[in-house]
C-alpha positions, 0 to 999 in steps of 0.5 A: 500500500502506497504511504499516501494512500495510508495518509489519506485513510488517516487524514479522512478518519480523524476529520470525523473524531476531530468533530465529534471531540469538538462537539462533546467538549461543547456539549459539557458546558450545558449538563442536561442541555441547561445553561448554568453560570460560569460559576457552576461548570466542571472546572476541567471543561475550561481546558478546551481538551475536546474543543483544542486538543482532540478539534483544531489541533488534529483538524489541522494534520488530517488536512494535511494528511490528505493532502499529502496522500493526494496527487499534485504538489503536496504528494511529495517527499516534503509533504510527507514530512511536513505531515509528519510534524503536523502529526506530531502536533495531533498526537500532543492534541490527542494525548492532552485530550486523554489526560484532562479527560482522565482527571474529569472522570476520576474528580468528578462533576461541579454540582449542588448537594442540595445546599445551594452551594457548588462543589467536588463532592468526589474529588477526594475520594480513592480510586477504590471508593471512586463514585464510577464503581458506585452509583449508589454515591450518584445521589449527592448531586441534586443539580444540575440533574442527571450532571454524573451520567452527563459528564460520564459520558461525555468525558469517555467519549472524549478520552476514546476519541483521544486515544484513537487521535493519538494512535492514528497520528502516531501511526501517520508519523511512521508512515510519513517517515517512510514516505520522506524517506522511500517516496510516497508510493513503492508501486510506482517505484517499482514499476519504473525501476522494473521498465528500465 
């Protein structure tokens, strides 16, 4: 299989994952579809991981991956090694994705224990009392209502989304690094070597 064709498949899979990230991030500033204050939104949201991280920094590579993959001037050995080092930079989106989106699922959601007052009810606990494995615990958070399932959800998406990112993108830097150094597709090689 040609490297460019492989840049291709990769740059046309993390369009999607890149807009699914987007959209989960921004999903995570209204739980349960309501618009609270600033205020009261899980503080881990802010770090833009979905939006940043898993969105612009992987949309970016995924352009050039198919680019790099096409015919014409990007499907060179420059455009290979450029998609490298934009690869590089998705992978980084990719990784800060997983890690902010890890420590939005073991702290937990911003909510009202019903005092009216805001706070991490879960941030404390050990991995063992973790309210992930005890959904008994769930009842403490009186609103916004559903907001534990709500950022559940979202955060696994997103820490899914962000291992894939990154594996692919890791997997596009080997392939560009062999089409920088082999040229983007060996049948084509191949074939003028063997008509010489």
């Amino acid at each position: 299989m040609c490297t460019g064709k492989c840049s291709k498949c990769i740059g046309i899979t993390l369009l999607p994952l890149a807009a699914c990230a987007i959209v989960s991030n921004i999903l995570l500033y209204f739980p349960n579809g309501q618009v609270l204050q600033l205020s009261e939104i899980t503080d881990l949201v802010w770090f833009f991981h979905g939006i940043l991280g898993a969105g612009i920094l992987v949309i970016l590579p995924a352009f050039m991956m198919l680019g790099a993959g096409g015919a014409g001037c990007c499907a060179n050995r420059c455009g290979m090694l450029l998609s490298v080092v934009l690869a590089v930079l998705g992978f980084a989106g990719g990784a800060y994705c997983v890690v902010i989106s890890s420590l939005g699922l073991i702290g937990g959601p911003l909510c009202d224990t019903g005092d009216g007052e805001y706070l991490y009810p879960f941030r404390n606990d050990t991995l063992e009392d973790s309210y992930l494995f005890n959904q008994t615990t769930w009842s403490i958070c009186k609103e916004p209502e559903n907001i534990i399932l709500w950022n559940i959800v979202l955060f696994s998406i997103l820490l899914v989304i962000g291992v894939i990112e990154a594996i692919l993108c890791f997997i596009q830097v080997i392939n560009g690094l062999t089409g920088f150094i082999c040229g983007t597709c060996m049948r084509k090689r191949k074939t003028n070597i063997s008509g010489m």
